[in-house]
C-alpha positions in Angstrom: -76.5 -36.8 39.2 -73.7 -38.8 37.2 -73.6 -42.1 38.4 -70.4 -43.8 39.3 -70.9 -46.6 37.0 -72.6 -44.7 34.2 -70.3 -44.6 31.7 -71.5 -47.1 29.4 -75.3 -45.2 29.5 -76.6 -42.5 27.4 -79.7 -41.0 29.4 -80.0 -41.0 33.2 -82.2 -43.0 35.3 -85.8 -42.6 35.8 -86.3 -40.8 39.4 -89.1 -43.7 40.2 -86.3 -46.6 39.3 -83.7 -44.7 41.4 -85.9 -45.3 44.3 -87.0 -48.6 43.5 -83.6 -49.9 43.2 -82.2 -47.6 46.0 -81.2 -49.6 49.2 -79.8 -46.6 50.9 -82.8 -46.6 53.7 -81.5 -49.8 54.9 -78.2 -50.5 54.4 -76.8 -47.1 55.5 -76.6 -49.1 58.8 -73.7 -51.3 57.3 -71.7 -47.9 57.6 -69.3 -48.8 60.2 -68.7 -52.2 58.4 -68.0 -50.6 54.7 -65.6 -48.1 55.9 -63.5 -51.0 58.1 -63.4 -53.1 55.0 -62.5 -50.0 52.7 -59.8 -49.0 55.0 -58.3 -52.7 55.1 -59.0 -52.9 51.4 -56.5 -49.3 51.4 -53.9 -50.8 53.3 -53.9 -53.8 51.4 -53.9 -52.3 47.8 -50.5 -50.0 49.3 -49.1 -53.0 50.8 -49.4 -54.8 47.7 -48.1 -52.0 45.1 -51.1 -51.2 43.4 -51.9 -47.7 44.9 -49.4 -45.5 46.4 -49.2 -45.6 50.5 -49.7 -41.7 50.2 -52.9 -42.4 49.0 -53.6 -45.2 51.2 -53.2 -42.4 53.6 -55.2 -40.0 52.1 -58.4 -42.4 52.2 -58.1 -43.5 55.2 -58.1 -40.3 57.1 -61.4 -39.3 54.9 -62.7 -42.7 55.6 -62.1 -42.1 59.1 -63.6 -38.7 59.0 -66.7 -39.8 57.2 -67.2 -42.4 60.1 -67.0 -39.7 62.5 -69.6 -37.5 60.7 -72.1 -40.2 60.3 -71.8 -40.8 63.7 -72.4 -37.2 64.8 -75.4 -37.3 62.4 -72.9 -34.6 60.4 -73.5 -37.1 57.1 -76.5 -36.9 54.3 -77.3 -39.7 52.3 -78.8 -39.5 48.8 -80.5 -41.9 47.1 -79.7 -41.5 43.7 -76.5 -42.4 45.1 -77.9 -46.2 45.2 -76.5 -47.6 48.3 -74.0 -47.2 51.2 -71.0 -48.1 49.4 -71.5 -44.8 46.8 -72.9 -42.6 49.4 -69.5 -43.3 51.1 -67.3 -43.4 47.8 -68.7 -40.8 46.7 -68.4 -38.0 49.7 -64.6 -39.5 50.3 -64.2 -38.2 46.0 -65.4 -34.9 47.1 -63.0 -34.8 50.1 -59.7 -36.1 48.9 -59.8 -35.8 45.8 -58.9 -38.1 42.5 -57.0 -40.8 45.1 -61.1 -41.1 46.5 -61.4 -43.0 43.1 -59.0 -45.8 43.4 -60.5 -47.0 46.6 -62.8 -49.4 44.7 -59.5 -51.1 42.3 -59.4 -54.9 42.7 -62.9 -55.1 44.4 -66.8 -55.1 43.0 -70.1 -54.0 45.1 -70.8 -57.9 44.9 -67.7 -58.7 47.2 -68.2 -55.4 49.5 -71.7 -55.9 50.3 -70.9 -59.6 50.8 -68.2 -58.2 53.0 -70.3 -56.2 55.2 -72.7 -58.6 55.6 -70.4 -60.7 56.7 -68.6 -58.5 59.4 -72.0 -57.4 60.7 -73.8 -61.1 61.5 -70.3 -61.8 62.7 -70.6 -59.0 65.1 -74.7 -59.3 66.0 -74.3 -63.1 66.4 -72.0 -62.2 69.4 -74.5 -59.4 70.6 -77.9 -61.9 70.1 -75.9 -64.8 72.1 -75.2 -62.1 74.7 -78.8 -61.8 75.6 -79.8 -65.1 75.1 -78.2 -65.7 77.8 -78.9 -63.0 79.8 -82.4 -64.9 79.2 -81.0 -68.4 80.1 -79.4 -66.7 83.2 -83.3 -65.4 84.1 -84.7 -68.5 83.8 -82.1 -70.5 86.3 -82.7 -67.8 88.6 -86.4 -68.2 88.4 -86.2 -71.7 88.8 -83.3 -72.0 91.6 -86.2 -69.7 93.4 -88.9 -72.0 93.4 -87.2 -75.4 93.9 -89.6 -77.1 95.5 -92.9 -75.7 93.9 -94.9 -78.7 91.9 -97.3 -78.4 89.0 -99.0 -80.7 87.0 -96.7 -81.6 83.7 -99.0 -81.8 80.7 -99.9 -83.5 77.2 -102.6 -82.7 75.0 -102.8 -79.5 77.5 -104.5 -82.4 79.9 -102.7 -82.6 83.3 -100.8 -85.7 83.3 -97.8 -86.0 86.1 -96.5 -83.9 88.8 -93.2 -82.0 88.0 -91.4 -79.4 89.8 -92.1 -75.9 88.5 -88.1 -75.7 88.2 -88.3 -78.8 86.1 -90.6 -77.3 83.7 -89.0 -73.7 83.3 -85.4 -76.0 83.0 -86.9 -77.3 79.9 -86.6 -73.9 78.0 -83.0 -73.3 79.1 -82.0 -76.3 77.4 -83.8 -75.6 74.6 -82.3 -71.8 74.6 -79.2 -74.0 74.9 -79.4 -75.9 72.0 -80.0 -72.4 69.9 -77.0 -70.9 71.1 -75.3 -74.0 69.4 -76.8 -73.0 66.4 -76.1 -69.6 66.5 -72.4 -70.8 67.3 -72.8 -72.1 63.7 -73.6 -69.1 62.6 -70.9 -67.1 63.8 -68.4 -69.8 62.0 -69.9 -69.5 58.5 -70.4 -65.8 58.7 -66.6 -65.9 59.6 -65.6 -66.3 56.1 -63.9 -63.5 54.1 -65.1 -62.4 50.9 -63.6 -59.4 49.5 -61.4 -60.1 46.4 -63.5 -62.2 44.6 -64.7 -59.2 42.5 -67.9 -59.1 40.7 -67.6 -62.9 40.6 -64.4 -63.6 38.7 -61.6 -62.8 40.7 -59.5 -60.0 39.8 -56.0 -59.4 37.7 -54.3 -57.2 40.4 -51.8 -59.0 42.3 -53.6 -58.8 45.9 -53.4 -59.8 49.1 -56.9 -61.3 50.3 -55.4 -62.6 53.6 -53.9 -59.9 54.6 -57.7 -57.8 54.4 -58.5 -61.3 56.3 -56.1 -60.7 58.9 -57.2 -57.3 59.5 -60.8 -58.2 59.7 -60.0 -61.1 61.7 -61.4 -63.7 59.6 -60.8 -67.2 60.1 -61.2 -68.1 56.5 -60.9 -67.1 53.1 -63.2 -68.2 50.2 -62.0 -71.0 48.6 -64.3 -69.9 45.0 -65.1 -66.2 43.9 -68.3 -66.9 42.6 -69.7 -68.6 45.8 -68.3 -66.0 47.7 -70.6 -63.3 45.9 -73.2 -65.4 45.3 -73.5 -67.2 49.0 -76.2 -66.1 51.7 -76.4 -69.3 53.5 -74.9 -67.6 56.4 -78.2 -65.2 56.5 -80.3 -68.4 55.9 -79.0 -70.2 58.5 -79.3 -66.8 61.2 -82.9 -66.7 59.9 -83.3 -70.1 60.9 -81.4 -70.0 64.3 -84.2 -67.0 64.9 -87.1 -68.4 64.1 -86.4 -71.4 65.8 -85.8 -69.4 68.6 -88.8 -67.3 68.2 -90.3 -70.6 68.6 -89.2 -71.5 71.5 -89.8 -68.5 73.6 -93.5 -68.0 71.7 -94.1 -71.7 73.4 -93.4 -70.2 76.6 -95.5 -67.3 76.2 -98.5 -69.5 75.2 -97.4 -70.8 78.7 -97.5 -68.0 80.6 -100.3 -66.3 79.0 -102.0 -69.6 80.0 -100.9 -69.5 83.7 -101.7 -65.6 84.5 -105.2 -66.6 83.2 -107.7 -66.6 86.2 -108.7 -70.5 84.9 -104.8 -71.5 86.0 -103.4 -68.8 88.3 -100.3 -70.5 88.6 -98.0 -67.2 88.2 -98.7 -63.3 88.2 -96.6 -61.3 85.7 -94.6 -57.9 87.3 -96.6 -55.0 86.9 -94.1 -53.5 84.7 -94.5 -56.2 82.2 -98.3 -56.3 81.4 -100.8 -53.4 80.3 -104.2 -52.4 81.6 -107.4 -52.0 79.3 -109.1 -48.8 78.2 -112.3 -49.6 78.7 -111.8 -52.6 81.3 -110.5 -51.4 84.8 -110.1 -54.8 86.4 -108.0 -56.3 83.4 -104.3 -57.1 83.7 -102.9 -57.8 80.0 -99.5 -60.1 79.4 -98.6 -57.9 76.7 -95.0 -58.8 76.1 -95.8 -62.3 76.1 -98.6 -62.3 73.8 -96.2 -59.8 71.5 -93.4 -62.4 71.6 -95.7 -64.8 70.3 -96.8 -62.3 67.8 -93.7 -61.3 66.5 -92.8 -64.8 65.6 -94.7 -65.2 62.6 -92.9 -62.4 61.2 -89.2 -63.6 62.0 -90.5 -66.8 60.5 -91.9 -65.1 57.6 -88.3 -63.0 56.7 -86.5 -66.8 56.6 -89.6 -67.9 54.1 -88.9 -64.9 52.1 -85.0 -65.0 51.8 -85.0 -68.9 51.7 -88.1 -68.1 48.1 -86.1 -65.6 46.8 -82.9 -67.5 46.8 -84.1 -70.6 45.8 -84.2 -69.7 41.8 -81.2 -67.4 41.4 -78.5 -68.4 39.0 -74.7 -68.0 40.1 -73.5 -65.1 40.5 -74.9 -62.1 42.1 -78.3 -60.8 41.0 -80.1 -58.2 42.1 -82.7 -60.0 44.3 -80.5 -60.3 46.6 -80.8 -57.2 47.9 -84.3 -58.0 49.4 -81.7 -60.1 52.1 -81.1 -57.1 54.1 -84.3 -55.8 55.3 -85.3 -59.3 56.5 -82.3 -59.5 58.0 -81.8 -56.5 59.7 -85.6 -56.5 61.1 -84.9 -60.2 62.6 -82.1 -58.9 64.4 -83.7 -55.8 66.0 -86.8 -58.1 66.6 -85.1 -61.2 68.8 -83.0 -58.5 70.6 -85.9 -56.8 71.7 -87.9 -60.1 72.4 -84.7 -61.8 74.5 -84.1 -58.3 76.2 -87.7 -57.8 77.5 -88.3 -61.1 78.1 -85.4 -61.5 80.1 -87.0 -59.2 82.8 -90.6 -60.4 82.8 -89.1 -64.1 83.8 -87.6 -62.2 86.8 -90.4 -60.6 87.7 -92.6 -63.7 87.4 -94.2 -64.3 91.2 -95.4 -68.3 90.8 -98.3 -69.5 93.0 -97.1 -72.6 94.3 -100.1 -73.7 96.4 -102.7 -73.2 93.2 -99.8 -75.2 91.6 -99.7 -77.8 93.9 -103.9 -78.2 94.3 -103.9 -78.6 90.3 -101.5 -81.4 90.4 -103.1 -83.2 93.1 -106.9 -82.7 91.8 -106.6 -84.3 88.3 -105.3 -88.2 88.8 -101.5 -86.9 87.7 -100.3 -89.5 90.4 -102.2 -92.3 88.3 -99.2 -93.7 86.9 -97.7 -94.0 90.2 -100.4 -96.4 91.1 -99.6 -98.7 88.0 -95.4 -98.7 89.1 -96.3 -99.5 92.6 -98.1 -102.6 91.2 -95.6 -103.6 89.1 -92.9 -103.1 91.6 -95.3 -105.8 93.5 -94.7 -107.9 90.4 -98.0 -107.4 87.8 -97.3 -106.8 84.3 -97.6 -103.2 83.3 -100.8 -103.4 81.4 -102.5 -105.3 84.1 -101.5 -103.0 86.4 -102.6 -100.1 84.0 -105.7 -101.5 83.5 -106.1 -101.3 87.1 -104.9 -97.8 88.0 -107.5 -96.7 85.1 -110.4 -99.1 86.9 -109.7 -97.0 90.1 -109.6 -93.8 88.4 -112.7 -94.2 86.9 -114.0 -94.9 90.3 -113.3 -92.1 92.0 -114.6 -90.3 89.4 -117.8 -91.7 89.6 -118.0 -91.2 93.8 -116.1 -87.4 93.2 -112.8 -88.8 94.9 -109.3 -88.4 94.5 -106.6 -91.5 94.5 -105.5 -90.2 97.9 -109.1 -90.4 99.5 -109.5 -94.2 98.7 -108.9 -96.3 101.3 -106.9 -99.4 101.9 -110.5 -101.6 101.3 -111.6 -99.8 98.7 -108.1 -100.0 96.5 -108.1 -104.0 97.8 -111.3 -104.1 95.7 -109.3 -103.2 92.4 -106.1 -105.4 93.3 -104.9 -107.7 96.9 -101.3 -106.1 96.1 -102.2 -102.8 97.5 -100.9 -102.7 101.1 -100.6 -100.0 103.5 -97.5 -98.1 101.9 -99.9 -97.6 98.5 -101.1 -94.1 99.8 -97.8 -92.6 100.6 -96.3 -93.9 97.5 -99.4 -91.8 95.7 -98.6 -88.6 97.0 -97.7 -85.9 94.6 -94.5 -85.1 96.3 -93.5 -88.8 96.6 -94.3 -89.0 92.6 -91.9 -86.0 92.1 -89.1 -87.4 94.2 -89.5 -90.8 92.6 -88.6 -89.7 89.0 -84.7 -89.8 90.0 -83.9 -91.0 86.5 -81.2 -89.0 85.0 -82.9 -85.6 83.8 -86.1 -86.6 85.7 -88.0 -83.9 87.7 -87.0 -85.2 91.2 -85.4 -82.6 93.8 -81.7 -84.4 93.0 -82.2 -84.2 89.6 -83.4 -80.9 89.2 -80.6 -79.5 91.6 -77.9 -81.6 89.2 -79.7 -79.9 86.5 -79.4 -76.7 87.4 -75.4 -77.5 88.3 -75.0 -78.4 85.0 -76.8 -75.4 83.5 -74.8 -73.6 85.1 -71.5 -74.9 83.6 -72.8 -74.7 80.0 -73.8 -71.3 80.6 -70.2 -70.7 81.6 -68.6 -71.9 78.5 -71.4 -69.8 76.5 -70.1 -67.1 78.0 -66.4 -68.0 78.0 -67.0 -68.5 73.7 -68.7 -64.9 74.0 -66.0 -63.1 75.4 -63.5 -64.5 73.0 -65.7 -64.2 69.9 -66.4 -60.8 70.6 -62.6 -59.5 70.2 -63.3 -60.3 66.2 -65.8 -57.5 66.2 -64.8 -54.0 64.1 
């Protein structure tokens, strides 16, 4: 087959280095974002003078009609044709004729591939924030279900204070908030136009690059050609946004794997959410969970390889940087897969608040209690802790809790402790105690939850008008 560029070559390329260098089993999914470009690019090379509007006409009908065939599945792609952008080129060529051929005047595959790359994180930064939310949403109505269930809090996976369950899950919805900030970044550097910066020069017809903006929607131009072909910080930083996510969510499932776990028992996963065992009848797996956590290595790994292959490139475009797109494309599918799923098992979650509640009142998590009591009595902290660990160690030695002491046997340790001591150590006393702004107390938690539910409002307003820019 006679490639488009080979002019300039006198044999034809070796059928193993055609598919080496093909990326046509990839990027054919950028299909919908080449032919927007390439119909803007149209308009704007009639507008400006440099083709005729007839032809302007011409390809954007076939354009249009080769949209519609690849999307009835009507469309073959070759690869010795290299890549979308010549798959495309070429079929509209056969179509319509010699006016196919001036399609690609003013512009370089460097600038069109940035372009669609470009228009599509644009448009799945919108579609990945949509169901991160749809995951924050889950996880306030989990926790606005179980407002007053406690569990121990831990460090060092040792129980260490009581918390409300609502508390704990509240945690991750902040955190989920935080990485829709970044993915908010995202979207902004991604909203950059690149097309007419050429292979890396410019070009020396008299174009319009805002107008191509306009029509895309872009907020920005470009200020330098060879950045714009030569830029894939906006991949770099959505690889970052998802493995950070990714490691957030495979946090919470270590969590939950943790808590279906007959040694915990503090929650019991839907049904639909786990698998059995072939060969163990009585076994109740936490499959999506464990593959969450799973699958975050490999979104990590796809931001270690584009971040590595990037890092030793000269300016301009080089043809490493076509390994961005697989990475890429596979971190998107995997986080929107990992959000949607988990969305539903974190409805479905049924939480055992009495187990809960026995674990945080078994393991001394109201110990720091007993050391605040005593400085609210007036001993210096470290006295008082020094105390609270002295009576600790004593009911471990007579296999007691805090709460089974009594007022003589406390008076042993320190004369401070008065009748009000054993109330004040009561796991839901500690809870409601913590009434320090985003502390676990009832208040708190319910002020919390007000406020997550505001921010998620604003996500959601930002979504809604970010997702008009999309092609």
């Amino acid at each position: 087959m006679t490639k488009l560029w080979g002019g300039r070559f006198t044999k034809g390329t070796d059928v193993l280095v055609e598919e080496f260098t093909s990326s046509i089993s990839f990027d054919r999914r950028l299909y919908k974002e080449d032919i927007a470009g390439s119909i803007a690019h149209a308009r704007m090379l009639a507008k400006c003078g440099i083709i005729a509007a007839d032809e302007a006409e011409a390809i954007i009908a076939g354009l249009t009609d080769i949209l519609a065939d690849i999307e009835a599945g009507n469309f073959s792609f070759e690869t010795a044709l290299e890549d979308i952008h010549m798959n495309i080129e070429k079929r509209l060529t056969e179509r319509i004729g010699p006016a196919g051929g001036k399609l690609h005047t003013a512009r370089s595959r460097n600038d069109q591939v940035a372009l669609d790359t470009h228009l599509y994180l644009r448009k799945e930064a919108v579609a990945v924030g949509q169901l991160l939310c749809g995951l924050q949403e889950a996880i306030m109505e989990t926790a606005a279900r179980f407002p007053d269930a406690i569990m121990p809090g831990y460090t060092h996976l040792q129980r260490a204070q009581p918390i409300l369950f609502a508390h704990h899950l509240l945690a991750y919805f902040f955190m989920l908030g935080r990485d829709f900030d970044r993915l908010r970044g995202v979207w902004e550097r991604a909203d950059i136009m690149p097309l007419g910066a050429g292979a890396l020069a410019g070009t020396t017809f008299p174009i319009d690059r805002k107008q191509v903006a306009d029509e895309l929607k872009f907020g920005r131009l470009y200020e330098n050609s060879i950045d714009a072909v030569a830029d894939r910080d906006y991949m770099m930083e959505f690889l970052s946004f998802a493995a950070i996510l990714m490691v957030h969510l495979s946090r919470l499932s270590e969590e939950v794997i943790l808590w279906c776990s007959s040694e915990f028992k503090f929650v019991e996963l839907d049904d639909a959410h786990c698998t059995g065992s072939s060969i163990m009848p009585q076994k109740k797996n936490p499959d999506v969970a464990e593959l969450v956590r799973g699958k975050t290595g490999r979104v990590i790994g796809h931001l270690m390889a584009l971040l590595t292959t990037m890092k030793g490139l000269p300016l301009a475009y080089n043809k490493d940087m076509q390994e961005d797109k697989e990475g890429l494309f596979d971190t998107v599918d995997t986080v929107k897969f990992s959000l949607s799923v988990y969305a539903a098992m974190v409805r479905g979650m049924k939480v055992n608040a009495p187990r809960m509640l026995a674990a945080a009142d078994e393991d001394f998590t109201n110990a720091t209690d007993m050391a605040d009591y005593l400085v609210k009595k007036g001993l210096p902290f470290r006295q008082a802790h020094e105390v609270s660990g002295k009576s600790v160690r004593y009911c471990l030695e007579k296999d007691k809790k805090l709460t089974d002491l009594s007022l003589a046997e406390l008076k042993e340790f320190s004369p401070l402790f008065e009748e009000d001591i054993l109330e004040a150590i009561k796991v839901e006393t500690c809870v409601a105690a913590r009434n320090s702004y985003g502390g676990t107390s009832p208040s708190q938690v319910k002020e919390a939850l007000a406020g997550g539910r505001e921010a998620l409002k604003r996500q959601l307003a930002w979504l809604d008008t970010h997702r008009k820019n999309g092609i």
